[in-house]
VEXDREN-2710 file (C-alpha; in Angstrom, 1 decimal):
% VEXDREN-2710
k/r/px/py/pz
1/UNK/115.0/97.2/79.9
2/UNK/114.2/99.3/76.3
3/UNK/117.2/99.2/74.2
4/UNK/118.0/102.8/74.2
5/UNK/121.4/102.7/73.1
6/UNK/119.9/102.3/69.3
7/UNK/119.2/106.0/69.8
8/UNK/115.8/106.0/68.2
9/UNK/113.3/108.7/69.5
10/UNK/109.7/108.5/68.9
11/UNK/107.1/111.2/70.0
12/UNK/106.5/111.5/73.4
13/UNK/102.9/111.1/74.7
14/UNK/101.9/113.3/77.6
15/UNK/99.1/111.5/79.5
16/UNK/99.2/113.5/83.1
17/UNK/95.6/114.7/82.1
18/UNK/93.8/111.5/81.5
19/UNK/95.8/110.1/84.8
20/UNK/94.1/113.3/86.7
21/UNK/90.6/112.6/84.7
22/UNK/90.9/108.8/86.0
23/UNK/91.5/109.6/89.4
24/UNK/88.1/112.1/89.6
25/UNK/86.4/109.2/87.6
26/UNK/87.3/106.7/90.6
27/UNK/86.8/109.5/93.6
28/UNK/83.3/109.9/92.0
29/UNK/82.5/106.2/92.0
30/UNK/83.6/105.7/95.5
31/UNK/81.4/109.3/95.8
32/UNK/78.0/107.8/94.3
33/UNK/78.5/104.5/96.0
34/UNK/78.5/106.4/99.6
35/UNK/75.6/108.4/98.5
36/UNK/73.8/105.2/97.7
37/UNK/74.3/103.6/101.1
38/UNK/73.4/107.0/102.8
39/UNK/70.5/104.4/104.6
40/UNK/73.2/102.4/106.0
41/UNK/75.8/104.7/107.5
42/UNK/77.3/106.2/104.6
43/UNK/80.8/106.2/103.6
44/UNK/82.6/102.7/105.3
45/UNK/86.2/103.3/106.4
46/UNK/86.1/99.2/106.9
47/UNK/86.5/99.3/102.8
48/UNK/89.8/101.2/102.4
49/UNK/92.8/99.1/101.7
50/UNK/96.3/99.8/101.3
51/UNK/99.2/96.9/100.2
52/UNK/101.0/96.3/96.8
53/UNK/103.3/94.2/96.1
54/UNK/107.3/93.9/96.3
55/UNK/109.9/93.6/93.4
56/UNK/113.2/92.0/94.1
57/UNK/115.3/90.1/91.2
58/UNK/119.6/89.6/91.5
59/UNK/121.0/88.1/88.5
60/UNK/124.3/87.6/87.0
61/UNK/125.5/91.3/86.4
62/UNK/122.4/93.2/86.8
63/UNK/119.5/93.3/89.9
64/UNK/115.8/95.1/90.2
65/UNK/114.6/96.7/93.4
66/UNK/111.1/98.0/93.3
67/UNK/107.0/98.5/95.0
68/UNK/103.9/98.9/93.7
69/UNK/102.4/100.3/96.7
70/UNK/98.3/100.9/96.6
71/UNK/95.6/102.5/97.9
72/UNK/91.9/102.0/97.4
73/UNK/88.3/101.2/98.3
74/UNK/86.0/98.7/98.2
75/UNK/82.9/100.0/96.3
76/UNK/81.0/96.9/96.0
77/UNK/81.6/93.0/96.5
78/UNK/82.3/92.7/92.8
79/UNK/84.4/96.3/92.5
80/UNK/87.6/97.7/94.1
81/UNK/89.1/100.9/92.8
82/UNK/91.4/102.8/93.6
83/UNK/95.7/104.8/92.9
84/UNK/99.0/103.0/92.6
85/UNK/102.3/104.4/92.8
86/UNK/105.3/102.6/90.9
87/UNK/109.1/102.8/91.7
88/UNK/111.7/100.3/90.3
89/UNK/115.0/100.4/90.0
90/UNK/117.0/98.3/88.2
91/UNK/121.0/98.2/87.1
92/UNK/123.2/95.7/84.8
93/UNK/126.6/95.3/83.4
94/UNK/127.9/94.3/80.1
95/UNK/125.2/95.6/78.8
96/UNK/127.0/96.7/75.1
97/UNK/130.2/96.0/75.7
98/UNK/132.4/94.5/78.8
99/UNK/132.7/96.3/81.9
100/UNK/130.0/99.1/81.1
101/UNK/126.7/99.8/83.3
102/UNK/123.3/101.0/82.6
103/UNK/121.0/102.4/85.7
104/UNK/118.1/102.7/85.4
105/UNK/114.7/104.2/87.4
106/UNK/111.3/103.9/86.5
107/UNK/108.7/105.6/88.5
108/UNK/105.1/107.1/88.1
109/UNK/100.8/107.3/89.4
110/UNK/98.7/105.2/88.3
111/UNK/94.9/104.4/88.7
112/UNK/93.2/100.6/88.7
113/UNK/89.7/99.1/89.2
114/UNK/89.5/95.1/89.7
115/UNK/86.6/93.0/89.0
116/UNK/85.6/89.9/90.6
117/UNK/83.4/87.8/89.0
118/UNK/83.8/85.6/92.3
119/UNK/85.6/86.1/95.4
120/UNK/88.8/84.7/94.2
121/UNK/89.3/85.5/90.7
122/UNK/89.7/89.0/89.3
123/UNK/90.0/91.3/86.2
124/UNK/92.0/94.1/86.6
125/UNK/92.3/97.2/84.1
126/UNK/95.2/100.0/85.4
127/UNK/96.4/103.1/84.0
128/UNK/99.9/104.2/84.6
129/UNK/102.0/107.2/83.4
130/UNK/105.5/106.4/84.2
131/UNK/108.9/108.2/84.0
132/UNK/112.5/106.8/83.1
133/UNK/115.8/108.6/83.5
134/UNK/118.6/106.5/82.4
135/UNK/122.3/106.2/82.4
136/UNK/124.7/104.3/80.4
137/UNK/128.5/104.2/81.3
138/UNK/130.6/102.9/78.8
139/UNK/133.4/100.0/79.9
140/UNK/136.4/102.0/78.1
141/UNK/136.1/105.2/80.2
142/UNK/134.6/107.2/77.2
143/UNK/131.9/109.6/77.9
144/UNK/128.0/107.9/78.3
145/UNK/124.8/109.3/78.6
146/UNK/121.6/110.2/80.2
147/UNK/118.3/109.5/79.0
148/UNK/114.8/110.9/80.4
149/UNK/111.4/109.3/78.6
150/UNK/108.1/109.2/79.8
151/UNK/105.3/106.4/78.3
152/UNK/101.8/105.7/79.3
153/UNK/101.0/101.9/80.1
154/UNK/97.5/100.6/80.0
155/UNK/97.6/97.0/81.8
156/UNK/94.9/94.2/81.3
157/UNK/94.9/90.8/83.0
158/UNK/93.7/89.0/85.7
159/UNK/94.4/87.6/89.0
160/UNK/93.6/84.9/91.7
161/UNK/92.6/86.5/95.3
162/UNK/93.3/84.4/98.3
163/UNK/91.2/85.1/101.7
164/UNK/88.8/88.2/100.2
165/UNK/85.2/87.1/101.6
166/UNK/82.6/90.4/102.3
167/UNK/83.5/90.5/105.8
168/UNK/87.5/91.4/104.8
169/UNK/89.5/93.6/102.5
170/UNK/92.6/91.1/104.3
171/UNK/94.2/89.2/101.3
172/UNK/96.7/87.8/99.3
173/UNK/96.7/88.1/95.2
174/UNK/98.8/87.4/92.5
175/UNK/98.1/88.9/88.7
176/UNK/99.3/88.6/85.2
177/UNK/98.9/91.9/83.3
178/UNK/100.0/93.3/79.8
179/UNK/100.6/96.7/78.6
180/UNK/98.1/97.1/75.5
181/UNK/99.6/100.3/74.7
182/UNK/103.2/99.2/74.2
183/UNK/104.9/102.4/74.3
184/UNK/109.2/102.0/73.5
185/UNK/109.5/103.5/76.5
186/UNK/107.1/101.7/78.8
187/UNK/108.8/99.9/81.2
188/UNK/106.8/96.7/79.9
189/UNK/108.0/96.7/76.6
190/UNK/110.8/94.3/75.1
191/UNK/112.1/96.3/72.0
192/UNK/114.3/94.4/69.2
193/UNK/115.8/95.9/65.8
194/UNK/116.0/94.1/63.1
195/UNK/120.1/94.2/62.5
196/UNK/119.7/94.1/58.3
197/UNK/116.6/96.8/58.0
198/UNK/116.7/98.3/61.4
199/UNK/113.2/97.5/61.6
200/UNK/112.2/97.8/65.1
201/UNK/109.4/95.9/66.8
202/UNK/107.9/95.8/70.2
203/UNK/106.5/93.0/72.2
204/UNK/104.2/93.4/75.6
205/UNK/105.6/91.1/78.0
206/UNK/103.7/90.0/80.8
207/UNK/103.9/91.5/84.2
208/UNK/103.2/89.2/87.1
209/UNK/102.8/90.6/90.6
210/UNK/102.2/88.6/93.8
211/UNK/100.8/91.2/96.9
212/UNK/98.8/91.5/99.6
213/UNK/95.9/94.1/100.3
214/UNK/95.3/95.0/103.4
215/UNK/92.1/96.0/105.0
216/UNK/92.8/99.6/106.9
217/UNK/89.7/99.0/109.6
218/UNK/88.4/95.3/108.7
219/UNK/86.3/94.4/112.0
220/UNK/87.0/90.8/111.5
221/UNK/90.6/91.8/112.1
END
């Protein structure tokens, strides 16, 4: 969670456009690739997939709820493309002070395209635009505020794929990504100010998601 309370308000930077441009660029792969195997039936509804992954942390005074849920298709044995949605909530106390509470939701599209080298290890690029509204409610009944941000994430990393073979889109994963961007406002950002020059600085931490992808018409299952 950014440390918004410091008040400090950089630029915003709008990035609904290159999210729409991705999304053509990966309908048009999945496009060419159907074209290409025009000789053997065309477009393959065995290589949609749907599946994400789950968020769920409880701590003392402060818990995250969230999903990254996915959709995609599997253009090639070494290629899967495809959208991501992203919704976390999270909320904490004694955040500043005793007894106050911060709420916050993060939510936002995204696009991704994985690489496998082989069957069980990946690369994985994704572009996300998400959005954060805010609220912080002081402990001393004094009035609080509402924040709304917005901050476009680029993630790199890579995973480890358990079960994909060519016959199944059926399979477990787990990833470590990192936000090259590192927007204030992204939601993988750790921000910390310097309390003598108020010099802020901004460090990507990783993101680690375990999921499962699930083959929509797999014949094997």
């Amino acid at each position: 969670m950014a440390d918004y309370a410091k008040g400090h308000r950089p630029q915003k930077i709008s990035m609904k456009r290159l999210i729409l441009m991705s999304s053509f660029l990966c309908l048009a792969v999945v496009s060419m690739h159907a074209q290409d195997e025009e000789g053997e039936g065309g477009f393959r509804a065995e290589n949609l997939f749907t599946g994400g992954s789950l968020s769920l942390s409880f701590y003392s005074g402060g818990s995250v709820i969230g999903g990254t849920p996915i959709f995609g298709y599997r253009v090639a044995d070494w290629l899967d493309a495809g959208v991501a949605f992203n919704y976390i909530y999270s909320g904490r106390r004694d955040y500043l002070q005793f007894n106050d509470k911060v709420r916050q939701t993060v939510y936002g599209p995204g696009v991704f395209a994985r690489l496998y080298p082989v069957n069980f290890l990946f690369l994985q690029g994704q572009l996300e635009h998400n959005y954060t509204n805010l609220k912080y409610i002081p402990g001393d009944g004094t009035s609080g505020f509402k924040l709304k941000e917005s901050a476009t994430s680029f993630l790199v990393g890579g995973g480890y794929a358990q079960g994909r073979d060519s016959e199944s889109n059926t399979f477990y994963y787990i990833s470590v990504l990192f936000d090259l961007i590192k927007d204030e406002y992204s939601p993988y950002t750790e921000v910390r100010y310097d309390p003598n020059t108020g010099e802020q600085r901004l460090r990507a931490v990783p993101i680690i998601r375990a999921g499962v992808n699930i083959g929509l018409f797999n014949r094997k299952y």
